[in-house]
C-alpha positions, -999 to +999 in steps of 0.1 A: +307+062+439+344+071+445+352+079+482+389+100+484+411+081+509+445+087+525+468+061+534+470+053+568+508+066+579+516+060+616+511+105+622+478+102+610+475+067+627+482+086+665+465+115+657+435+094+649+436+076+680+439+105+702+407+117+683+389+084+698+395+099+734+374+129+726+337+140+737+328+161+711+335+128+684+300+109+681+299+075+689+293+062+650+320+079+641+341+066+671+328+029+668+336+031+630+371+043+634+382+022+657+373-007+638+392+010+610+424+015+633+416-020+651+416-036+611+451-015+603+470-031+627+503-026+617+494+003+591+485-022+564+451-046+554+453-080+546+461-077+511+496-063+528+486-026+512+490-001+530+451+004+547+432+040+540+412+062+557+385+080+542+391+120+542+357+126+558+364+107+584+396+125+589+380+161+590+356+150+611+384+142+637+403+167+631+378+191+641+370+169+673+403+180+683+403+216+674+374+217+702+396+205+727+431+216+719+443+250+732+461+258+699+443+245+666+456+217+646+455+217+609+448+190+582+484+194+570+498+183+599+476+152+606+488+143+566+521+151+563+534+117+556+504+106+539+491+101+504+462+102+480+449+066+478+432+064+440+410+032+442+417+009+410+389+017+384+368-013+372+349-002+343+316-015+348+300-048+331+282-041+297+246-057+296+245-087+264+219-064+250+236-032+252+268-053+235+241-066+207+235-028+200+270-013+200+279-043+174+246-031+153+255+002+154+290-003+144+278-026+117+257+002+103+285+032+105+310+008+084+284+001+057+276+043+057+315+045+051+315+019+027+286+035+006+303+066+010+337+056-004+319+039-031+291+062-044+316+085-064+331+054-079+294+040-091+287+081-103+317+083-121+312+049-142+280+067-147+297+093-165+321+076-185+292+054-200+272+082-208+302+102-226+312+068-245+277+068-255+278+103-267+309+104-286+300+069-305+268+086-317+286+115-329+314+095-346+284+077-363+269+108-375+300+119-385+306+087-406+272+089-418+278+127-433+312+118-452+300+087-467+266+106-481+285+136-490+312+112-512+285+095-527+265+125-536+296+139-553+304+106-570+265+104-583+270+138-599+299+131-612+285+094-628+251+115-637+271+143-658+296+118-674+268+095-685+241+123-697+272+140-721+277+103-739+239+103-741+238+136-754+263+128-778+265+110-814+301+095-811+314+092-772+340+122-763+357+111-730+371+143-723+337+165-728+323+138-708+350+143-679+343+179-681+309+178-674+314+152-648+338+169-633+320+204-632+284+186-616+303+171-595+322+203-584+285+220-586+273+191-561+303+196-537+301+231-529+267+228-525+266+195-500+296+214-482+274+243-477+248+228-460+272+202-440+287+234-428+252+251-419+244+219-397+276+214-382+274+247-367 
């Protein structure tokens, strides 16, 4: 738990010290600054930082004082040339199996992000097949009508040429073309009609 401290500045240092001559300070709180001013020395610990005092400690002198002084001191005077001492922050020690979950847990939000990223690609593939799929069977019906409806045309066309030579004595190519031709025109419109009707 984090303790605010001042730094220990030589005003705060004497007004501290004439707090240790008072009655009214209880002698924890007496024994325990005094080691505190005893371990200052100079102003700073052994690390050669300046030493601090911890803010509680300091109001509760300061109001030792205040019950003995004629005219009342404030806290802004005792810490005029002092400052905020922020303690350095060590983030505390992660237990191995608190590490072994983070990792599991990051594992498991980078495979969500990967599926993620990756299910329109699989869906869209998806797609694509299916219309490929689609559009061949069409082109094969589409093959299959035109090839039917030529040879049903042609097979008229054969059927009337070859029944006028059999209907005639003496072969007449042009009577046989004639009636080719119009069985075959017969056949065309007809096939066309209902190509139509089922194409729509």
């Amino acid at each position: 738990m984090y303790v605010p401290e001042l730094r220990l500045s030589q005003q705060l240092k004497s007004y501290l010290e004439e707090s240790l001559h008072s009655d009214h300070l209880e002698t924890s709180v007496k024994h325990e600054l005094d080691k505190l001013l005893q371990e200052s020395g100079s102003g700073e610990d052994e690390g050669g930082d300046v030493a601090a005092v911890p803010v509680k400690l300091v109001k509760t002198s300061l109001e030792a004082l205040n019950k003995e002084r004629t005219e009342p001191l404030y806290i802004h005077e005792m810490i005029t040339d002092s400052e905020l001492h922020l303690q350095k922050y060590e983030p505390p020690q992660r237990s191995a199996e608190l590490e072994v979950r983070v990792q599991r847990l990051r594992r498991e939000a980078e495979n969500r992000e990967y599926k993620q990223m990756t299910q329109n690609v699989h869906r869209t593939k998806k797609i694509v097949d299916g219309n490929v799929g689609k559009e061949l069977k069409a082109m094969n019906l589409q093959i299959i009508a035109v090839v039917n409806f030529v040879l049903t045309v042609g097979g008229a066309f054969a059927f009337g040429y070859k029944a006028a030579e059999a209907s005639m004595e003496e072969p007449d190519m042009a009577i046989q073309m004639l009636v080719g031709i119009l069985l075959g025109t017969v056949v065309f419109f007809a096939d066309l009609y209902f190509l139509v009707k089922r194409t729509m």
